[in-house]
Residue frames as qw, qx, qy, qz and C-alpha x, y, z in Angstrom:
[[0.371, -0.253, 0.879, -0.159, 96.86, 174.97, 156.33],
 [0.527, -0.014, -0.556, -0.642, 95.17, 172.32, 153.99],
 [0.749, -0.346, -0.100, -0.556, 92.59, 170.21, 154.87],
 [0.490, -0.402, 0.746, -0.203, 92.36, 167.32, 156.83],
 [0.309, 0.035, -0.831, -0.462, 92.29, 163.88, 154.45],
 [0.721, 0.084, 0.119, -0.678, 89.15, 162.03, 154.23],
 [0.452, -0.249, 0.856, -0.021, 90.03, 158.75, 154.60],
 [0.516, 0.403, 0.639, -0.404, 86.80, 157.34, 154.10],
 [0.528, 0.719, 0.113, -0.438, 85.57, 159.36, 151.53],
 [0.045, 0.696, -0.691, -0.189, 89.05, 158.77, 149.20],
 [0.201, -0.094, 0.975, 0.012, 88.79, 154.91, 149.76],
 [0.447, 0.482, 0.707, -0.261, 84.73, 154.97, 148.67],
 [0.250, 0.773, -0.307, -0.496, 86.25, 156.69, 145.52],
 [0.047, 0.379, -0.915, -0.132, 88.89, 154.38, 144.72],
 [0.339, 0.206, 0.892, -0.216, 86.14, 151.34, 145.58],
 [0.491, 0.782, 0.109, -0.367, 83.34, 153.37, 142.59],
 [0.171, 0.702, -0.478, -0.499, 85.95, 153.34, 140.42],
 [0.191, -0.186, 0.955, 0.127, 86.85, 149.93, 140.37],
 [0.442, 0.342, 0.759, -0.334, 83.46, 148.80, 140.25],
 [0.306, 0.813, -0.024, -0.495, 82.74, 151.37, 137.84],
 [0.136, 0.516, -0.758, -0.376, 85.97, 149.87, 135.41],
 [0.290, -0.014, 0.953, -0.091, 84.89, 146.11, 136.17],
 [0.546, 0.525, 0.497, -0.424, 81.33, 146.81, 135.05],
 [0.378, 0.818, -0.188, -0.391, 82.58, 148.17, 131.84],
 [0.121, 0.417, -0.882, -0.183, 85.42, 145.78, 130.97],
 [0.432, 0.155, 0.883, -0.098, 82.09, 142.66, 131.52],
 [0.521, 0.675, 0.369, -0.370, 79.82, 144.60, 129.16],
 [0.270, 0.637, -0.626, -0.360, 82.86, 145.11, 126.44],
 [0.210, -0.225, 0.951, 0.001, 83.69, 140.99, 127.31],
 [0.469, 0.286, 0.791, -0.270, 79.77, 140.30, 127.00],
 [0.601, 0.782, -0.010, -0.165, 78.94, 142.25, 123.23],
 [0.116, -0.545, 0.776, 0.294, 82.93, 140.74, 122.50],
 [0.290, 0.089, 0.943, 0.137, 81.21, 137.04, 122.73],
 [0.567, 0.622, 0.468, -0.270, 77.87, 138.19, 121.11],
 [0.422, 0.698, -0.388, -0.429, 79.67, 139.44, 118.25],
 [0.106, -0.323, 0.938, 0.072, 82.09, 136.41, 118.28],
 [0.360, -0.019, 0.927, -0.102, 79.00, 133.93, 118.23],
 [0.614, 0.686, 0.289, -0.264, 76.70, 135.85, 115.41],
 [0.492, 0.665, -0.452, -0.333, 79.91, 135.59, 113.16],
 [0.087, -0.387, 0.917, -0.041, 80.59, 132.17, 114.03],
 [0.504, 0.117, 0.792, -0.324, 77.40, 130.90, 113.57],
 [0.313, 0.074, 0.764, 0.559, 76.89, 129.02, 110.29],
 [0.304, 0.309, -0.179, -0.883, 74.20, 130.48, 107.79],
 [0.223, 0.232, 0.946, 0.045, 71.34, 127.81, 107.47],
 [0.263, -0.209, -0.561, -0.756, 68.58, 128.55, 105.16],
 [0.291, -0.084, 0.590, -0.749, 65.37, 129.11, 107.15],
 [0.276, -0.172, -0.847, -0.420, 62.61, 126.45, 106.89],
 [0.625, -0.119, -0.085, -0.767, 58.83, 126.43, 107.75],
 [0.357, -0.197, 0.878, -0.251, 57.66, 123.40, 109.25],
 [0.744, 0.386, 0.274, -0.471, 55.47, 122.88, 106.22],
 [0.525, 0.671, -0.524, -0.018, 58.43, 122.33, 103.99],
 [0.959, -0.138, 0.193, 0.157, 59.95, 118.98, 103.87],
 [0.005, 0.749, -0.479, -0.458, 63.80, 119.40, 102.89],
 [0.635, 0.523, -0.418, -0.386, 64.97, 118.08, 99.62],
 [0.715, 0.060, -0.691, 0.087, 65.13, 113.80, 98.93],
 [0.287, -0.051, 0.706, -0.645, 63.60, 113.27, 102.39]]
């Protein structure tokens, strides 16, 4: 005879999982936009606050 289901135990599976997927699909979404916003962001020469910039 097989077992009896585990209701419980079956539904706190399913409920890990999700969580488990969700977590994983924000951390893909959240190093998506960090890539997205270090190649979108313009290349500015780096200045010293001792340096005046040029004809100023």
């Amino acid at each position: 005879m097989p077992p009896k289901p585990n209701y419980r135990h079956q539904r706190s599976e399913r409920s890990r999982s999700k969580q488990q997927k969700k977590q994983e699909k924000l951390q893909r979404r959240e190093q998506d936009s960090a890539n997205r916003k270090l190649r979108d962001e313009p290349q500015a020469p780096e200045q010293t606050p001792d340096e005046t910039p040029p004809n100023a």
